[in-house]
C-alpha positions as CSV (number, residue, x, y, z in Angstrom):
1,X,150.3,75.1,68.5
2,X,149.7,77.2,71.8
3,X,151.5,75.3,74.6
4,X,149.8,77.5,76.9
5,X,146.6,75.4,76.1
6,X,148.2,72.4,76.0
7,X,149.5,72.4,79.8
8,X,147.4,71.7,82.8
9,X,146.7,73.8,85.4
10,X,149.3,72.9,88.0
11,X,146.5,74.3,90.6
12,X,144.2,72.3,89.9
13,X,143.2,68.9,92.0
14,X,144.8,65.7,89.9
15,X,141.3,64.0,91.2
16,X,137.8,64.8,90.0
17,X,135.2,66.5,92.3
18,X,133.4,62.8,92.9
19,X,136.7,61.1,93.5
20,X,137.5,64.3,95.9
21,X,134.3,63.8,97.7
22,X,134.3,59.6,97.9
23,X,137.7,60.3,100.0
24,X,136.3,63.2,102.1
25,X,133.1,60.6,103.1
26,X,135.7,57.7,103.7
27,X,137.3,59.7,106.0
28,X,133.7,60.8,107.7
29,X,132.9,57.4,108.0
30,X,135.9,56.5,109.8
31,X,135.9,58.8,112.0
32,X,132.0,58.2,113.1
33,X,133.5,54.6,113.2
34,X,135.9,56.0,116.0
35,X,133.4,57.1,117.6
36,X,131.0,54.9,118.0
37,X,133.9,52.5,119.4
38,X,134.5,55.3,122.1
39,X,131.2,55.1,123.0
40,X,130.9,51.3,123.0
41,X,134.0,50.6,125.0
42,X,132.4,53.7,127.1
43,X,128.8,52.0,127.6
44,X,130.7,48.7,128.3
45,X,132.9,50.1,131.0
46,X,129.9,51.6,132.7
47,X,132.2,53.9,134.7
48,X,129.9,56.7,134.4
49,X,131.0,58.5,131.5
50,X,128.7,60.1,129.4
51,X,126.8,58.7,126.2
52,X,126.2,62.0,124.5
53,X,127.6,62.0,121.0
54,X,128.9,65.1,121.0
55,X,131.1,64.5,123.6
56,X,133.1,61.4,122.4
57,X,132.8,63.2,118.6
58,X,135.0,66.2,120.4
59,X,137.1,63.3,122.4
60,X,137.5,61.3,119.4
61,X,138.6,64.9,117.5
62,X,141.1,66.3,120.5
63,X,142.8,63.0,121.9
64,X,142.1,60.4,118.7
65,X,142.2,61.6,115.5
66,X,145.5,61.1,113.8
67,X,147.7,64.3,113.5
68,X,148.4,65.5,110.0
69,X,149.8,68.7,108.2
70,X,147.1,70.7,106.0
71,X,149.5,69.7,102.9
72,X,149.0,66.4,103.5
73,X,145.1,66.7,103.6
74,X,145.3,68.8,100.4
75,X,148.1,66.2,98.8
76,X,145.0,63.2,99.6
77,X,142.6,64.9,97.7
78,X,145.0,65.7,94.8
79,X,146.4,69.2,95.3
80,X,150.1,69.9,95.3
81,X,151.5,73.6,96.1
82,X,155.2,74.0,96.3
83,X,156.8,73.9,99.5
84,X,157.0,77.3,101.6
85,X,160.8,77.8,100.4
86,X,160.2,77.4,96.7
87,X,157.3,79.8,97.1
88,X,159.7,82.0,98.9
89,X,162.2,81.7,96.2
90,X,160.0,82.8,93.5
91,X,158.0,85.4,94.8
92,X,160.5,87.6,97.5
93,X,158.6,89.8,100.3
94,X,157.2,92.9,98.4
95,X,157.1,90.9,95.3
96,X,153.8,90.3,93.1
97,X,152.7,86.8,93.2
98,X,150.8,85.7,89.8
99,X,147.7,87.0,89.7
100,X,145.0,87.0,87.0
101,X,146.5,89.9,84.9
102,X,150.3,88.3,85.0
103,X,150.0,84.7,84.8
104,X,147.5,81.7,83.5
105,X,146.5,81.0,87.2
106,X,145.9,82.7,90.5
107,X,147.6,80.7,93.2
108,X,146.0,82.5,96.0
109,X,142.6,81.5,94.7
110,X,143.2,78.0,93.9
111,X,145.1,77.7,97.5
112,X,142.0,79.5,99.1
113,X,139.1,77.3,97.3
114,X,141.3,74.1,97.9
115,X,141.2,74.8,101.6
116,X,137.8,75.4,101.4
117,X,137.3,72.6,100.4
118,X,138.4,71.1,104.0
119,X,136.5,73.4,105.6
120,X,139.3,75.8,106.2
121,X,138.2,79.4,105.6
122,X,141.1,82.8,104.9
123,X,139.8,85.4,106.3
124,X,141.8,89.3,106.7
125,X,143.7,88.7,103.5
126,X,142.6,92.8,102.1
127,X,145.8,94.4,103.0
128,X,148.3,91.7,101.7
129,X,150.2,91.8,98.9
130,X,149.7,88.7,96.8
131,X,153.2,87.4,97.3
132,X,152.9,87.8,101.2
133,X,149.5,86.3,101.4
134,X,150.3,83.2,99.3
135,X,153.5,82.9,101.3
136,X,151.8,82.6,104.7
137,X,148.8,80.7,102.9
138,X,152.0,77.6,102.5
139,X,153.3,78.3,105.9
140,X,149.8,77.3,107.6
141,X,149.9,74.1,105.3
142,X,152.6,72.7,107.4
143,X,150.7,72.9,110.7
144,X,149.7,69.8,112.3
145,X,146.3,69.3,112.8
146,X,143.9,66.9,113.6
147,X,142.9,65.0,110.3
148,X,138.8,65.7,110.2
149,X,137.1,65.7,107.4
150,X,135.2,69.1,106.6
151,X,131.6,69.0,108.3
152,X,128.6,71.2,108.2
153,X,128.2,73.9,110.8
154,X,131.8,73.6,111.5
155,X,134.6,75.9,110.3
156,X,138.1,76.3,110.9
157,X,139.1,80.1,109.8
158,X,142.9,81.1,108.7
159,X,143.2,84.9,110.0
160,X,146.1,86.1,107.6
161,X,146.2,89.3,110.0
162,X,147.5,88.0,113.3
163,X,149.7,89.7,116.0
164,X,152.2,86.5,116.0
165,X,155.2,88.2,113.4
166,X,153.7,87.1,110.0
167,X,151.9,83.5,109.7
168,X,148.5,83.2,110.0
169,X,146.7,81.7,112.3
170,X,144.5,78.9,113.0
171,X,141.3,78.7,115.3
């Protein structure tokens, strides 16, 4: 028997897209939960403050929201990528990381549609060699960020090409 077909795709979500989703709208909910406090406590308090939504959405996302790393967001919705240092180990600078014609699965692409699935998007990843771009792909998973859930209209974009000595950066 193949074992190739037997094992599962260690890049690969251990949760199916509904169960992925049902946490992503928890987490939505919660947060306009937040909100909706802020503006309460706000509109109680009448000390002028405003009751636009907006506003206490991007309070509630700069002072309120917990801070997490992107590996733990990924972890919650069942993705697990080896630490920065394993990566490291196996694939050396100038190395070639699996890719599609050297391995089962493509690490960059399951990192990159993972993310997306926050509503983190890689940009400037053309010149990269695979090993360098999955490399600094881990490295921004151990930024802290707020924890948001991914929202329409809003992006957060990974620019792999940054002037900072190598990791990419967030804005």
């Amino acid at each position: 028997m193949d074992t190739e077909t037997e094992t599962a795709n260690p890049f690969e979500s251990t949760l199916h897209a509904i169960q992925r989703a049902r946490i992503l709208q928890r987490l939505a909910e919660n947060r306009a939960e937040a909100i909706d406090a802020l503006m309460a406590d706000a509109a109680q308090n009448d000390e002028g403050m405003p009751q636009d939504r907006m506003y206490w959405a991007m309070t509630y996302d700069f002072e309120h929201a917990a801070r997490v790393t992107q590996r733990s967001q990924l972890e919650r919705i069942g993705y697990h990528f080896p630490a920065l240092a394993e990566a490291e180990r196996l694939y050396p600078e100038g190395s070639q990381a699996p890719d599609r014609a050297h391995a089962r699965w493509y690490p960059n692409a399951a990192l990159i549609a993972a993310l997306a699935e926050l509503g983190v998007q890689v940009i400037n990843t053309e010149p990269l060699t695979s090993a360098t771009l999955y490399t600094r792909l881990l490295a921004t998973l151990e930024d802290i960020i707020p924890d948001l859930p991914p929202s329409d209209g809003v992006a957060e974009y990974l620019d792999m090409q940054p002037n900072d000595g190598g990791r990419g950066t967030t804005w």
